[in-house]
Jmol script that loads the backbone (N, CA, C; Angstrom):
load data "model"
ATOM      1  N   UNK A   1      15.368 -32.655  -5.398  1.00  0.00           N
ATOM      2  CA  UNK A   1      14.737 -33.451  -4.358  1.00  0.00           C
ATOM      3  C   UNK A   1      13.230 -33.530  -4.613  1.00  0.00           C
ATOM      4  N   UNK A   2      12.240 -34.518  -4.727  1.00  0.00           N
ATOM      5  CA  UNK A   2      11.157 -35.036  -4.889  1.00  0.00           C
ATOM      6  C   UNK A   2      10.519 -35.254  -3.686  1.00  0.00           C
ATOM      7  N   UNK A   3       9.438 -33.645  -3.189  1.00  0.00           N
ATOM      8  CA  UNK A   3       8.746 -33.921  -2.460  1.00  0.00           C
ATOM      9  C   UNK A   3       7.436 -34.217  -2.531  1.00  0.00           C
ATOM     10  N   UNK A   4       6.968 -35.319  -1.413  1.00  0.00           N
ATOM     11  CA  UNK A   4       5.875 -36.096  -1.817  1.00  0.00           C
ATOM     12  C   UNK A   4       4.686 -36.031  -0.457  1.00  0.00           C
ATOM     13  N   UNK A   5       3.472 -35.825  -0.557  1.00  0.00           N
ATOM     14  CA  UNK A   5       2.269 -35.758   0.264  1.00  0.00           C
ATOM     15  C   UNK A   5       1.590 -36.989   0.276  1.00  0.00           C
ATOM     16  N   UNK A   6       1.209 -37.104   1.288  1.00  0.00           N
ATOM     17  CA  UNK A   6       0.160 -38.276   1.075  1.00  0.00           C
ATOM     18  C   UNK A   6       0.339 -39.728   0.461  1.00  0.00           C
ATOM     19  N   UNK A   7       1.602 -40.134   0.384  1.00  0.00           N
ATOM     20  CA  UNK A   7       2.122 -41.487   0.088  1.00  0.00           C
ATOM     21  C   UNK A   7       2.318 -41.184  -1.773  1.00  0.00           C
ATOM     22  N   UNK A   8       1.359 -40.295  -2.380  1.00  0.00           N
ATOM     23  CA  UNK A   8       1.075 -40.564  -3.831  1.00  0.00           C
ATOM     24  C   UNK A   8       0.984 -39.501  -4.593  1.00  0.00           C
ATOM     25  N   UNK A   9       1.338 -38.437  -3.812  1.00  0.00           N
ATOM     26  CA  UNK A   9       1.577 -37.186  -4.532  1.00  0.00           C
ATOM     27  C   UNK A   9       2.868 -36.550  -4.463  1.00  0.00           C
ATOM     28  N   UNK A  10       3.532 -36.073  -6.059  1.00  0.00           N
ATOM     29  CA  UNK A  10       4.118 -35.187  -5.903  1.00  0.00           C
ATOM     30  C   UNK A  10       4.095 -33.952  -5.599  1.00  0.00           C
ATOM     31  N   UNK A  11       4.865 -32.736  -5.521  1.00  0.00           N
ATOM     32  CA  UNK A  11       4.687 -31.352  -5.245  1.00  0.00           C
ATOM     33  C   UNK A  11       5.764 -31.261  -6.579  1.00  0.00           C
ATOM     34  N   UNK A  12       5.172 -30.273  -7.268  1.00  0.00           N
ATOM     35  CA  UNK A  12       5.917 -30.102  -8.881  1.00  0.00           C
ATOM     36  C   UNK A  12       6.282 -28.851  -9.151  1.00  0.00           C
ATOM     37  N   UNK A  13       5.103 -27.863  -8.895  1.00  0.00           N
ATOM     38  CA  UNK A  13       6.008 -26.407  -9.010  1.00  0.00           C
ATOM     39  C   UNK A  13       5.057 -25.771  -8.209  1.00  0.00           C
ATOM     40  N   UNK A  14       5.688 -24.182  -7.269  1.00  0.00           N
ATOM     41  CA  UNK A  14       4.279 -23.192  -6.994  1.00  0.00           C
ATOM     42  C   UNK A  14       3.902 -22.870  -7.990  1.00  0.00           C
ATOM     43  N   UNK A  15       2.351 -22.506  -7.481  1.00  0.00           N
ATOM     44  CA  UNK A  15       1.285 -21.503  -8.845  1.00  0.00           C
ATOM     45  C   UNK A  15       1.055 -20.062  -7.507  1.00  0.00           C
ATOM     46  N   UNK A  16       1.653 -20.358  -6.629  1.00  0.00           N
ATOM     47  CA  UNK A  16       0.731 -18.845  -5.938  1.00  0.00           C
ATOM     48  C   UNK A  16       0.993 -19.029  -4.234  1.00  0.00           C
ATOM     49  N   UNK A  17       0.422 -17.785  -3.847  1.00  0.00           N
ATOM     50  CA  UNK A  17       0.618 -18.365  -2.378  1.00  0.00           C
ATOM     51  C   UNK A  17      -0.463 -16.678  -1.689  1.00  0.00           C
ATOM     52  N   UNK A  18      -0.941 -17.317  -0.419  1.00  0.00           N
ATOM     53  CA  UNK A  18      -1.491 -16.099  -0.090  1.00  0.00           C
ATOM     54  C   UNK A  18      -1.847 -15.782   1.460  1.00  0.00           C
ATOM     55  N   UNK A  19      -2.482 -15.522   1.928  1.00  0.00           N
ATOM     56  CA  UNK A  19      -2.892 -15.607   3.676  1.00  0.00           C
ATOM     57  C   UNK A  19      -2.822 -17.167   4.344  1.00  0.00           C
ATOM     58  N   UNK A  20      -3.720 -18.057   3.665  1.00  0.00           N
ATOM     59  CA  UNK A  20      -4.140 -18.951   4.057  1.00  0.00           C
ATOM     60  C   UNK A  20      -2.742 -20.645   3.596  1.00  0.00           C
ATOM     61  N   UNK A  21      -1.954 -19.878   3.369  1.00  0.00           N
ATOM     62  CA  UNK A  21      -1.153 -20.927   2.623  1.00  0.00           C
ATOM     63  C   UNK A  21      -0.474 -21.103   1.345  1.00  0.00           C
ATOM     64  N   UNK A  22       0.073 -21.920   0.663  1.00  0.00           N
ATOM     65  CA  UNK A  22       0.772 -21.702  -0.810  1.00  0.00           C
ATOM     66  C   UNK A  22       0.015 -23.069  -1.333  1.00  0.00           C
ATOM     67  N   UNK A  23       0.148 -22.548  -2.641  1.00  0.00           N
ATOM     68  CA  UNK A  23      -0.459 -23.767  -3.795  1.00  0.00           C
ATOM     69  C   UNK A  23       0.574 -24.081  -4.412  1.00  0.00           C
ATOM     70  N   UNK A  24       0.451 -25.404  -4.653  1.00  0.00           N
ATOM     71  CA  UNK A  24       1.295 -25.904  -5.898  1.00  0.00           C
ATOM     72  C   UNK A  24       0.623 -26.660  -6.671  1.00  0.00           C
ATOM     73  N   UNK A  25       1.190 -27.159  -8.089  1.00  0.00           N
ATOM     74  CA  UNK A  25       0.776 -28.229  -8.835  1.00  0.00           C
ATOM     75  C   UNK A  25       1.000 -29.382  -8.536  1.00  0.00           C
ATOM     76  N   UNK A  26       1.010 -30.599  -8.894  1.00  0.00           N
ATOM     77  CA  UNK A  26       1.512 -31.786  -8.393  1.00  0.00           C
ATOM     78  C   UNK A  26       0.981 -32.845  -8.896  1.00  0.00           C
ATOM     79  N   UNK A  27       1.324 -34.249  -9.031  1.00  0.00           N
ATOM     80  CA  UNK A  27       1.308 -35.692  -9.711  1.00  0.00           C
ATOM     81  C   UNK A  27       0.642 -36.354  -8.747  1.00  0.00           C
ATOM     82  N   UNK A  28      -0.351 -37.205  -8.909  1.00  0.00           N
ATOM     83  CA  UNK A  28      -0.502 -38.628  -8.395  1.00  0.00           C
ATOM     84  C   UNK A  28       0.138 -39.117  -8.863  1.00  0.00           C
ATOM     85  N   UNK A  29       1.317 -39.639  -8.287  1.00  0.00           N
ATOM     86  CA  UNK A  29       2.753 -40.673  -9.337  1.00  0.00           C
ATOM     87  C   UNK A  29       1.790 -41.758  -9.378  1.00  0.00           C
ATOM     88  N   UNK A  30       0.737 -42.629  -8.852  1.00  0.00           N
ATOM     89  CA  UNK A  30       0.276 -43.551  -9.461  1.00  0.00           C
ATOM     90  C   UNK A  30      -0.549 -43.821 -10.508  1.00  0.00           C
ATOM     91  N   UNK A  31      -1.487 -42.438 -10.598  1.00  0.00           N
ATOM     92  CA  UNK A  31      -1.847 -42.444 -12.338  1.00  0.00           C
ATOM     93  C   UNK A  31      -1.525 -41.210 -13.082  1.00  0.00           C
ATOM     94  N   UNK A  32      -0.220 -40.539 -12.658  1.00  0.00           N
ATOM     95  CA  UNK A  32      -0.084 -39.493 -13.616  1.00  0.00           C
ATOM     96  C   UNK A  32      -0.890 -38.626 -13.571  1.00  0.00           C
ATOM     97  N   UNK A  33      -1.856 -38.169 -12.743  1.00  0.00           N
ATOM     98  CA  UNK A  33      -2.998 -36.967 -13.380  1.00  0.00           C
ATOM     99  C   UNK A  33      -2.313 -35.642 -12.133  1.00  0.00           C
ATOM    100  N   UNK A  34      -2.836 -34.767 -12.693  1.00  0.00           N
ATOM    101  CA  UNK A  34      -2.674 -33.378 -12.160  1.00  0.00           C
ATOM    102  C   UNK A  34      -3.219 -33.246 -11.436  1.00  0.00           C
ATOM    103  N   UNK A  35      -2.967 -32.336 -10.005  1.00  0.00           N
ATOM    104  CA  UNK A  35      -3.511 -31.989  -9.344  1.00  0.00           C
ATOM    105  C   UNK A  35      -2.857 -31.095  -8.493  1.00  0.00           C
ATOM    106  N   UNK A  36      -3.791 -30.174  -7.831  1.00  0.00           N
ATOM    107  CA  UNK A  36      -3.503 -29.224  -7.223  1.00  0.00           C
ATOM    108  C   UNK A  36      -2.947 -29.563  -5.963  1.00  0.00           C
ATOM    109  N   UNK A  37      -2.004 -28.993  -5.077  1.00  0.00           N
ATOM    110  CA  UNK A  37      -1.877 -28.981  -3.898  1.00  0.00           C
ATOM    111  C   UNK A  37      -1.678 -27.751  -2.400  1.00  0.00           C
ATOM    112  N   UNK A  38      -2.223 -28.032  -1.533  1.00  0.00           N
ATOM    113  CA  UNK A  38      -2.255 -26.774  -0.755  1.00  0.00           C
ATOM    114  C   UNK A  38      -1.281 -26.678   0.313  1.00  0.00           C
ATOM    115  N   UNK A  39      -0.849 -26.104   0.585  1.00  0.00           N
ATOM    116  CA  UNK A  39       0.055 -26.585   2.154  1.00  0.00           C
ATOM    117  C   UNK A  39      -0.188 -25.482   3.219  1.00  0.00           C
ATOM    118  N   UNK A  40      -0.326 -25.204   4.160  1.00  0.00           N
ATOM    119  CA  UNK A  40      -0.594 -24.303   5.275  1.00  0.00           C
ATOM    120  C   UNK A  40       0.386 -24.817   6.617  1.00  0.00           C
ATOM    121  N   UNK A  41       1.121 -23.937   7.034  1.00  0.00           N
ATOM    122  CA  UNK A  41       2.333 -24.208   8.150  1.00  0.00           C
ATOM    123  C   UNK A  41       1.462 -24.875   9.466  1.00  0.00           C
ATOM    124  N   UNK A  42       2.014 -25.686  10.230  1.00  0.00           N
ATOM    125  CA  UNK A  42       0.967 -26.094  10.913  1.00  0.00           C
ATOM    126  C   UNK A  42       0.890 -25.456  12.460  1.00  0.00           C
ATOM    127  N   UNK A  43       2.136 -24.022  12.317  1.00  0.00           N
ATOM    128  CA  UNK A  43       1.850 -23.446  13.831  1.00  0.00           C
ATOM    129  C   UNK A  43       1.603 -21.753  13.573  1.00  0.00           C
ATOM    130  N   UNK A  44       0.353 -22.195  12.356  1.00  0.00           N
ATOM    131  CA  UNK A  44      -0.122 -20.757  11.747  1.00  0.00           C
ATOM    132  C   UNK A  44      -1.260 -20.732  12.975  1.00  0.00           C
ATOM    133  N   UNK A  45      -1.289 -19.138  12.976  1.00  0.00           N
ATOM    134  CA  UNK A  45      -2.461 -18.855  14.372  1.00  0.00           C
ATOM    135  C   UNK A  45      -3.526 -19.223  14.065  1.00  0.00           C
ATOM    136  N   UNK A  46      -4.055 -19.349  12.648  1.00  0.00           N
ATOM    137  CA  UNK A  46      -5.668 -19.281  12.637  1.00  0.00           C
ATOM    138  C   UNK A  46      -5.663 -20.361  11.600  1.00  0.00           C
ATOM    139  N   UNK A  47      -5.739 -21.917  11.892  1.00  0.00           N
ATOM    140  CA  UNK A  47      -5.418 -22.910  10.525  1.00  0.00           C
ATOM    141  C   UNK A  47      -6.679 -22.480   9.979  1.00  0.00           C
ATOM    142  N   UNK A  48      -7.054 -22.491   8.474  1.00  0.00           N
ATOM    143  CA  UNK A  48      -8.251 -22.870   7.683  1.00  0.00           C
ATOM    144  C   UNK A  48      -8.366 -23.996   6.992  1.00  0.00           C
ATOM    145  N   UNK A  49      -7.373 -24.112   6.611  1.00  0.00           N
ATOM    146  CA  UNK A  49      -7.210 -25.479   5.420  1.00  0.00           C
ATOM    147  C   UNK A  49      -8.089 -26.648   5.674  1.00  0.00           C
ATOM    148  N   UNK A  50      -8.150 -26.989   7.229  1.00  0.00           N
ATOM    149  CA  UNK A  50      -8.783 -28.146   7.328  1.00  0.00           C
ATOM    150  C   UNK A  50     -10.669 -28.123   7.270  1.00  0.00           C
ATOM    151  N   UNK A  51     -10.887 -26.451   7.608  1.00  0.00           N
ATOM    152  CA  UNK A  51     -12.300 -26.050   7.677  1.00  0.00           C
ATOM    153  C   UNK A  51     -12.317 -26.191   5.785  1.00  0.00           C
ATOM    154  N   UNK A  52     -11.493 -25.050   5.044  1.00  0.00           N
ATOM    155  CA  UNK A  52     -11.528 -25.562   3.887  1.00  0.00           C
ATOM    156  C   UNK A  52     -11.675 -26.704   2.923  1.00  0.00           C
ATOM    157  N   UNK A  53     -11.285 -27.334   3.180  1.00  0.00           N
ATOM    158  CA  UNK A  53     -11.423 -29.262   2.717  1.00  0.00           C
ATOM    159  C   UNK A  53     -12.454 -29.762   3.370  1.00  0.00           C
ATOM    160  N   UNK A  54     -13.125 -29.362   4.522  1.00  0.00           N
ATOM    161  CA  UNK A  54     -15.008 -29.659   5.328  1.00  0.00           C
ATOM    162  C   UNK A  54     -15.707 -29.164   3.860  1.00  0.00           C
ATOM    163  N   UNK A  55     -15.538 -27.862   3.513  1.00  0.00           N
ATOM    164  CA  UNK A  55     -16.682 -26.901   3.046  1.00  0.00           C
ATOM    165  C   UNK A  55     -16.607 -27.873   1.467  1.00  0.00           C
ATOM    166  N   UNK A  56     -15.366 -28.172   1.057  1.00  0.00           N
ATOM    167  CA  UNK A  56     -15.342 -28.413  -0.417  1.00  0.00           C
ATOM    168  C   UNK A  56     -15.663 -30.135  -0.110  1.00  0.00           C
ATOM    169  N   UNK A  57     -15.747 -30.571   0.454  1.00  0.00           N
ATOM    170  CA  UNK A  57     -16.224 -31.929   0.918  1.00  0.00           C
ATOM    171  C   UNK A  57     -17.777 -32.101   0.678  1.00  0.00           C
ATOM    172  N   UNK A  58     -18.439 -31.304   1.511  1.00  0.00           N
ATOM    173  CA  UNK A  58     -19.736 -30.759   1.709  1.00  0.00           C
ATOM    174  C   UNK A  58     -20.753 -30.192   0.063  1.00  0.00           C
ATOM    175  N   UNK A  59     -19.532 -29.451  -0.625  1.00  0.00           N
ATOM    176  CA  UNK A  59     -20.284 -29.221  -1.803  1.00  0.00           C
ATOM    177  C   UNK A  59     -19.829 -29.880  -2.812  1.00  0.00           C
ATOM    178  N   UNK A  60     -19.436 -30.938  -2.534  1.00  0.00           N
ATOM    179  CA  UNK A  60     -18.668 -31.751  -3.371  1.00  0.00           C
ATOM    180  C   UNK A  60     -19.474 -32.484  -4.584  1.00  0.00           C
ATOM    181  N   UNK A  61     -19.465 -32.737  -5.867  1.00  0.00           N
ATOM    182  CA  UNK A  61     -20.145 -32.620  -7.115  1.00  0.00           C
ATOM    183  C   UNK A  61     -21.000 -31.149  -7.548  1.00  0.00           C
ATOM    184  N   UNK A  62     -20.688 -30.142  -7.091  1.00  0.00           N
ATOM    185  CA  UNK A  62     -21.189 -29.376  -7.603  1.00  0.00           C
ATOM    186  C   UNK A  62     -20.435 -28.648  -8.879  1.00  0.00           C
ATOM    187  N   UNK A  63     -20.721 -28.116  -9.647  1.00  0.00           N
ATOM    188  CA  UNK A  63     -20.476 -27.501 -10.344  1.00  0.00           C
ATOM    189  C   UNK A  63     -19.060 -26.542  -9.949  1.00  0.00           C
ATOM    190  N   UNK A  64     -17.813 -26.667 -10.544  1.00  0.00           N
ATOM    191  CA  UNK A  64     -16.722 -25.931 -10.513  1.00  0.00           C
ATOM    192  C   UNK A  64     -16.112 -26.244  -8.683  1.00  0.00           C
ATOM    193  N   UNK A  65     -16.421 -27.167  -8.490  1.00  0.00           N
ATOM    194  CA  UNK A  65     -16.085 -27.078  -6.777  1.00  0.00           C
ATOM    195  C   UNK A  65     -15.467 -28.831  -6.581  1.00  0.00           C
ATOM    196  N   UNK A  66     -13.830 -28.172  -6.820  1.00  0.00           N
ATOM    197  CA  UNK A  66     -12.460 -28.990  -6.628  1.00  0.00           C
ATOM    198  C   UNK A  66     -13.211 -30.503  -5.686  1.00  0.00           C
ATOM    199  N   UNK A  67     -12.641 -32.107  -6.246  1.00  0.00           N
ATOM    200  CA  UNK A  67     -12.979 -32.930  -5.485  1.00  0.00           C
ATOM    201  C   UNK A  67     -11.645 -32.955  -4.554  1.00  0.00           C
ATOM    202  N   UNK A  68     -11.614 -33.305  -3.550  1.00  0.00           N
ATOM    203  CA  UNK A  68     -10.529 -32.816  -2.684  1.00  0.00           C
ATOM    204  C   UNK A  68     -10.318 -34.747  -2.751  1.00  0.00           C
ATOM    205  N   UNK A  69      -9.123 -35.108  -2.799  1.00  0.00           N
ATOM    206  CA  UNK A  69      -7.969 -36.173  -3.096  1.00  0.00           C
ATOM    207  C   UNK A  69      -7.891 -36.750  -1.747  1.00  0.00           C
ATOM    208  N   UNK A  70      -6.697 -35.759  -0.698  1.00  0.00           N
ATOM    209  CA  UNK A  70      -6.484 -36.639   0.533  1.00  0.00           C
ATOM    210  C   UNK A  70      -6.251 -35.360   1.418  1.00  0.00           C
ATOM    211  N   UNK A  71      -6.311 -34.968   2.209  1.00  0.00           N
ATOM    212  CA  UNK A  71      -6.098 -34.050   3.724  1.00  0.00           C
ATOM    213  C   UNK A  71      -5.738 -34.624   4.638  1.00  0.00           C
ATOM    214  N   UNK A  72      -4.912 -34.167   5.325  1.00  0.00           N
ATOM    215  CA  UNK A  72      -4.047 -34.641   6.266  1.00  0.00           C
ATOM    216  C   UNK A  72      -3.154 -33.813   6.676  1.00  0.00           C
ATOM    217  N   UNK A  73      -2.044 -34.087   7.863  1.00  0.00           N
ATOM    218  CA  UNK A  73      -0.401 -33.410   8.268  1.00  0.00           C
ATOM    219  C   UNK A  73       0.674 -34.553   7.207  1.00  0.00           C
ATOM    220  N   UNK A  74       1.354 -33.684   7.228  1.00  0.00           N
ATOM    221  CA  UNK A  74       2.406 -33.797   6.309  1.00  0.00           C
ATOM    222  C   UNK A  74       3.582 -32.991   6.697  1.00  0.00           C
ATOM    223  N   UNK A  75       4.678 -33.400   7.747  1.00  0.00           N
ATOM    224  CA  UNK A  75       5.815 -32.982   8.182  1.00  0.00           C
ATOM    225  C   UNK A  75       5.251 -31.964   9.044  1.00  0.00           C
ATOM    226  N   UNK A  76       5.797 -30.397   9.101  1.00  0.00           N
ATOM    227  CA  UNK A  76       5.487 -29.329   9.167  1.00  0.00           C
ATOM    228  C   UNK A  76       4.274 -28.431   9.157  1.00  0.00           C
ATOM    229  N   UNK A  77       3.113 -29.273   7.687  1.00  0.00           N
ATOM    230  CA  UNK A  77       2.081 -28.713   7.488  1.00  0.00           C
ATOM    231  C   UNK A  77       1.004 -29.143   7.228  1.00  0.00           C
ATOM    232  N   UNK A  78      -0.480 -28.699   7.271  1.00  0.00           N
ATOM    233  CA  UNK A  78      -1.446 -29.090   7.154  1.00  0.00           C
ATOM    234  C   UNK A  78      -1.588 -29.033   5.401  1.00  0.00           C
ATOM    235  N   UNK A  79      -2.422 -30.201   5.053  1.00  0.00           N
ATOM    236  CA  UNK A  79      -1.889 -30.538   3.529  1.00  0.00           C
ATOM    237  C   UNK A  79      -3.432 -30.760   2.915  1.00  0.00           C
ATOM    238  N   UNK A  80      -3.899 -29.966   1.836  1.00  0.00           N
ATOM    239  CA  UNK A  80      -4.987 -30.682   0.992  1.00  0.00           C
ATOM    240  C   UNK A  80      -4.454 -31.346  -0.370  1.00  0.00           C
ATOM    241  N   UNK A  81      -4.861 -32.200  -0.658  1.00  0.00           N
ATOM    242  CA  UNK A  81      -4.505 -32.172  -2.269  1.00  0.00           C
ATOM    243  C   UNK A  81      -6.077 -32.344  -2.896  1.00  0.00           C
ATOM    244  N   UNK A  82      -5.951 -31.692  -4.519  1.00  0.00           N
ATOM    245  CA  UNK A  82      -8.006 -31.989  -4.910  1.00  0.00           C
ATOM    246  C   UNK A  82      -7.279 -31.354  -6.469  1.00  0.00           C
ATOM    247  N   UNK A  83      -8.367 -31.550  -7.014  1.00  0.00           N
ATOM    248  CA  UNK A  83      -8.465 -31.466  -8.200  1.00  0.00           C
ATOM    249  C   UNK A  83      -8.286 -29.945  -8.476  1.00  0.00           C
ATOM    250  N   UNK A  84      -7.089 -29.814  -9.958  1.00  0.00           N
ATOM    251  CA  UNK A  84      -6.612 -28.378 -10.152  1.00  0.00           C
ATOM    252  C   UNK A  84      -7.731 -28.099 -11.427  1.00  0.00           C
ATOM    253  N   UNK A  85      -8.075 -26.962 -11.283  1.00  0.00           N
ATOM    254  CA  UNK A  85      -9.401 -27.058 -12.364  1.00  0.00           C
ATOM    255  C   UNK A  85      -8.959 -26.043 -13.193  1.00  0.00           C
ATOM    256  N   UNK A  86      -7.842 -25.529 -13.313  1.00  0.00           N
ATOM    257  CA  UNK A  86      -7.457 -24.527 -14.567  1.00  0.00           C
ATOM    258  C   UNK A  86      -5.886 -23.567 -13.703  1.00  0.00           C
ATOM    259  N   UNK A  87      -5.996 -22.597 -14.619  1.00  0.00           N
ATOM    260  CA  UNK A  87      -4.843 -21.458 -14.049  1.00  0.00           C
ATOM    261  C   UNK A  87      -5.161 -20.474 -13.019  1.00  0.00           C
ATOM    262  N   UNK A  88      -4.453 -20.159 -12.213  1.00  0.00           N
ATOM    263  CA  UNK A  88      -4.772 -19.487 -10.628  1.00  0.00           C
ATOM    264  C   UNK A  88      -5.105 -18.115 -11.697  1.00  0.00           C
ATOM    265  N   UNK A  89      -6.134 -17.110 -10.894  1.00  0.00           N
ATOM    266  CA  UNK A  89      -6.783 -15.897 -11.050  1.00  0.00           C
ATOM    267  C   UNK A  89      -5.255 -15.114 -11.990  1.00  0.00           C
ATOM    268  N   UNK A  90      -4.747 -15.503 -10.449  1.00  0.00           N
ATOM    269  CA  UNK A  90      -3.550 -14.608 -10.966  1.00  0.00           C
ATOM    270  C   UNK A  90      -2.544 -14.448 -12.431  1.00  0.00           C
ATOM    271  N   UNK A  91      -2.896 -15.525 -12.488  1.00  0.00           N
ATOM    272  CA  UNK A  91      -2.190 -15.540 -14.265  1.00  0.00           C
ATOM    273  C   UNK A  91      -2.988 -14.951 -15.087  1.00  0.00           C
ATOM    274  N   UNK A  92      -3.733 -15.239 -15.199  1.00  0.00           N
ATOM    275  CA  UNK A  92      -4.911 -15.101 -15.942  1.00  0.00           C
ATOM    276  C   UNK A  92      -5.039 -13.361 -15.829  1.00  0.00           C
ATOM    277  N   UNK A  93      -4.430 -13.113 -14.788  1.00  0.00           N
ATOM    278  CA  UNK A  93      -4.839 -11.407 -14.782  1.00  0.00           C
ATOM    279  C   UNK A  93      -3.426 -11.188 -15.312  1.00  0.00           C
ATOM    280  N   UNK A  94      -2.220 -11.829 -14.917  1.00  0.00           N
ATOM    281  CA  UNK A  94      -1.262 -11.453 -15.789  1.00  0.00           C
ATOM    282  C   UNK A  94      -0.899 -11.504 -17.201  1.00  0.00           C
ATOM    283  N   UNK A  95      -1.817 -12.256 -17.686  1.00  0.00           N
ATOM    284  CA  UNK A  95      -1.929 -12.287 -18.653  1.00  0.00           C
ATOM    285  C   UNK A  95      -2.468 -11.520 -20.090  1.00  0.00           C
ATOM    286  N   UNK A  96      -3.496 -10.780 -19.149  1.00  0.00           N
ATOM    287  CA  UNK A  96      -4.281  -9.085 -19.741  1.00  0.00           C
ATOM    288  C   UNK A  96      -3.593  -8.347 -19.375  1.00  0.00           C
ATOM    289  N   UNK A  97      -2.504  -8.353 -18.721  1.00  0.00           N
ATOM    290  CA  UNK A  97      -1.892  -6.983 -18.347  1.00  0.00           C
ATOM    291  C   UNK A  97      -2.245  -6.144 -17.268  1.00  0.00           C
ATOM    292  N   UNK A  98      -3.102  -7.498 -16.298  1.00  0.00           N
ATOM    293  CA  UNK A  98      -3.470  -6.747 -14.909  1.00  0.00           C
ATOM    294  C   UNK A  98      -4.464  -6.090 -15.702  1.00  0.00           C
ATOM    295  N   UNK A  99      -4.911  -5.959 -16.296  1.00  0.00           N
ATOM    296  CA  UNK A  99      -6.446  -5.030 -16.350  1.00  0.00           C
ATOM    297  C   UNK A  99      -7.373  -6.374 -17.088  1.00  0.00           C
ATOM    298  N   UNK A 100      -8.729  -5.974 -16.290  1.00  0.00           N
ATOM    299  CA  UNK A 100     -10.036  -6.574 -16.621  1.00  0.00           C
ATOM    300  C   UNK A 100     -11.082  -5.591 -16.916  1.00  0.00           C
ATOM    301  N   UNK A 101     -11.718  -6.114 -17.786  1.00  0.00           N
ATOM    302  CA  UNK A 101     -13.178  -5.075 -17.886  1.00  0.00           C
ATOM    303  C   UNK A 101     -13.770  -5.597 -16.851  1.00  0.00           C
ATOM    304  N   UNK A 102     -15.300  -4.151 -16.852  1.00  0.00           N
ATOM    305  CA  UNK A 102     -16.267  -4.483 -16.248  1.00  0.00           C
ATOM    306  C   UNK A 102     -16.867  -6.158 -16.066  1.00  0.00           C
ATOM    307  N   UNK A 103     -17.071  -6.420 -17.573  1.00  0.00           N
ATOM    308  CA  UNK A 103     -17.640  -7.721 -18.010  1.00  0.00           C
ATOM    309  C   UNK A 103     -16.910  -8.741 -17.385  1.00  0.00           C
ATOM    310  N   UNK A 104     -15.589  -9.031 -17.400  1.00  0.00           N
ATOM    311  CA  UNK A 104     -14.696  -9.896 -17.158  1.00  0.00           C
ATOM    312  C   UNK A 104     -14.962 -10.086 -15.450  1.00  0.00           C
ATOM    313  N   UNK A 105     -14.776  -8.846 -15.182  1.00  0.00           N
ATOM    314  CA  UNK A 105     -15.259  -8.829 -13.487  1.00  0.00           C
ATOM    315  C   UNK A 105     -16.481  -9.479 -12.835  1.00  0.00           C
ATOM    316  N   UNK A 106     -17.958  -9.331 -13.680  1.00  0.00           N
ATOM    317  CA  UNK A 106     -18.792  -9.542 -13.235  1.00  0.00           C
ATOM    318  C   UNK A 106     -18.637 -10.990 -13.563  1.00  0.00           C
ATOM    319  N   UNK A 107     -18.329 -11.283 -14.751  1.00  0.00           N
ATOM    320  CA  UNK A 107     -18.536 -12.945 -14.828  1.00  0.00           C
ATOM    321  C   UNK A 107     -17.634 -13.804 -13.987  1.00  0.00           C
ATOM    322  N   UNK A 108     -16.426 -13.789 -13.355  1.00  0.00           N
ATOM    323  CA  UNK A 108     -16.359 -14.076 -12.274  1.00  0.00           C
ATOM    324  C   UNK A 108     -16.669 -13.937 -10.733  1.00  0.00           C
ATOM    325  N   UNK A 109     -17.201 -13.168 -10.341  1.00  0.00           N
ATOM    326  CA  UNK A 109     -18.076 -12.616  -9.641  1.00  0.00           C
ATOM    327  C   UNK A 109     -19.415 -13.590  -9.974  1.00  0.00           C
ATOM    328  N   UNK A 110     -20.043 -13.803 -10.748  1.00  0.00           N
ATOM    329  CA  UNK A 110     -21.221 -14.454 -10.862  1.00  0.00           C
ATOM    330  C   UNK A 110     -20.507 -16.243 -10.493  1.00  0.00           C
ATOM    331  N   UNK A 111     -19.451 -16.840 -11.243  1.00  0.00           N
ATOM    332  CA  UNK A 111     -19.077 -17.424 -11.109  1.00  0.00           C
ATOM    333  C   UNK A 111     -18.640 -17.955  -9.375  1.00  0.00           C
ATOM    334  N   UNK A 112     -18.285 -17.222  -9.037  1.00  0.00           N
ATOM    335  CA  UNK A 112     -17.543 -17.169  -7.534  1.00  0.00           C
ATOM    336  C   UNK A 112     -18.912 -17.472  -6.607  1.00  0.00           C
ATOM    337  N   UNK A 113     -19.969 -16.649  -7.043  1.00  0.00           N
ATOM    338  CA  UNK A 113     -21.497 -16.496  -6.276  1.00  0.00           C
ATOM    339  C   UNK A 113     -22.586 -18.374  -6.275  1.00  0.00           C
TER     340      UNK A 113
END
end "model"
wireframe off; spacefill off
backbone 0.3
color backbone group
């Protein structure tokens, strides 16, 4: 079954999920490009998603900071879709074997700042 957000997005696989909601990958079926998608239940006690998509709105062309696509409800849930800019933390740590150096730490950390 082919579920779809926002008239033009697919939902393709999860990458993760955490307090604030689950991520997935996903298609603009109208030009093929990748992109991230967020979903958050919409009778969660404390929504963020929509403050989230303000803040990345707000810093929007900056450096490493997702252009956000379309926001909106979508069935059940509050929905961002924006630009996927690489592999969630989490792989990436699964991928070392769950361990990071010092170095590795700080440069995301500087990154994040």
């Amino acid at each position: 079954m082919e579920i779809r957000v926002g008239g033009k997005y697919k939902i393709a696989k999860k990458l993760g999920g955490g307090a604030f909601g689950d991520l997935y990958s996903g298609i603009n079926i109208k030009t093929n490009e990748e992109i991230a998608i967020k979903l958050e239940k919409l009778e969660t006690e404390q929504p963020m998603l929509q403050y989230e998509a303000k803040i990345y709105e707000k810093l929007a062309g900056s450096l490493g900071i997702p252009q956000v696509h379309w926001q909106g409800v979508e069935g059940d849930f509050n929905v961002m879709v924006m630009d996927i800019l690489g592999p969630p933390l989490e792989d990436l740590f699964n991928f070392c074997d769950r361990h990071w150096g010092m170095q590795t730490i700080l440069n995301i950390a500087m990154q994040l700042i």
